[in-house]
N, C-alpha and C positions, 0 to 999 in steps of 0.2 A: 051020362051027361055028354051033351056033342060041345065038342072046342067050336069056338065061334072064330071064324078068317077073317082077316079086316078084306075090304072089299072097295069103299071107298071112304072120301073123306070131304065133310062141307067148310069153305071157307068161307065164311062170309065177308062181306066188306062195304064200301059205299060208294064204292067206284069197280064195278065188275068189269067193264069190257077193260080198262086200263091192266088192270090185275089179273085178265084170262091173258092178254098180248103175254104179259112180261114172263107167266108161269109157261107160257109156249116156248116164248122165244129162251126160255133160260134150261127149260128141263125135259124139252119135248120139241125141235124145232122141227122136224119130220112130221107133227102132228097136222091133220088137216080136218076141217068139216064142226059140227057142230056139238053142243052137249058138252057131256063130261070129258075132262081133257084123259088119256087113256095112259099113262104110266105104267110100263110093263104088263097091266096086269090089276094094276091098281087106278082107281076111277079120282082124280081130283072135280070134284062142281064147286066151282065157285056163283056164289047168288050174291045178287043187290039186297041189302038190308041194310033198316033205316034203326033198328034195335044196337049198330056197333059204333065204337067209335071211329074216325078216321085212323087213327095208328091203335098198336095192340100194346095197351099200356104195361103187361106185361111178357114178354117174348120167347120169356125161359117157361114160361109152365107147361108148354109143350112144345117140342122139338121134331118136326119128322126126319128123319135121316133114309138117306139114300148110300145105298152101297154100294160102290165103283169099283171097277177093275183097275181103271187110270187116274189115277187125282186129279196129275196137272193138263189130264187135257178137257177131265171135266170142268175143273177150274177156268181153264181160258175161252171153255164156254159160255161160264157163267158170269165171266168176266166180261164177255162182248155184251152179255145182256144187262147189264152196269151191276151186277152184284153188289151189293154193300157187306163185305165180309167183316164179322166182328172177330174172330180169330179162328187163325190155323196153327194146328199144331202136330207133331212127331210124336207119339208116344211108344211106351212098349208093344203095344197092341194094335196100332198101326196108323194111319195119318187122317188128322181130322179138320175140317173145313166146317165151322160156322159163320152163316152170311143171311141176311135178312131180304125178306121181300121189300115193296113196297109200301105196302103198308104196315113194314114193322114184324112180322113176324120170324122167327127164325125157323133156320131148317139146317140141316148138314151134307156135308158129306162124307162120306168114310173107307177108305183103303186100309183093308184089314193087314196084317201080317199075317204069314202063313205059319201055323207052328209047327 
């Protein structure tokens, strides 16, 4: 049986072009040109769709996480880009950053510790 790689991901929404800016400007600002926005490696497309609601009524059921070398300067990126962060925190296993888009959904970020 072949493992399957995730490759990309659809987000949909009801306001796309506002919601492709903010995922540039906050996780990609080097990105240029059109399509899917290109994350490492990993493809976000965000589409118009008239099937969602404006916000994601629930935000925890799925979480993407991003894995940083640098918290706080990812942080003060995402910060310029108005981040709404719903909590950070320190743990054993290393520092964690959840923060929502605009329309509500969450996402992370994560600076591991080294064991």
């Amino acid at each position: 049986m072949t493992t399957l790689r995730p490759g990309s991901m659809l987000l949909g929404t009801t306001r796309p072009a506002e919601l492709r800016a903010w995922y540039i400007k906050a996780l990609a600002p080097e990105f240029t040109g059109g399509g899917a926005i290109d994350l490492g490696g990993f493809l976000l497309v965000i589409d118009g769709r008239d099937d969602v609601g404006t916000t994601n009524d629930e935000p925890g059921r799925a979480i993407v996480n991003f894995h940083v070398d640098d918290f706080d300067a990812v942080a003060a990126q995402l910060n310029a880009a108005g981040a709404d962060w719903i909590s950070v925190e320190d743990r054993a296993t290393g520092k964690f950053g959840t923060f929502a888009d605009p329309d509500g959904n969450y996402l992370q970020i994560i600076e591991w510790k080294e064991s």
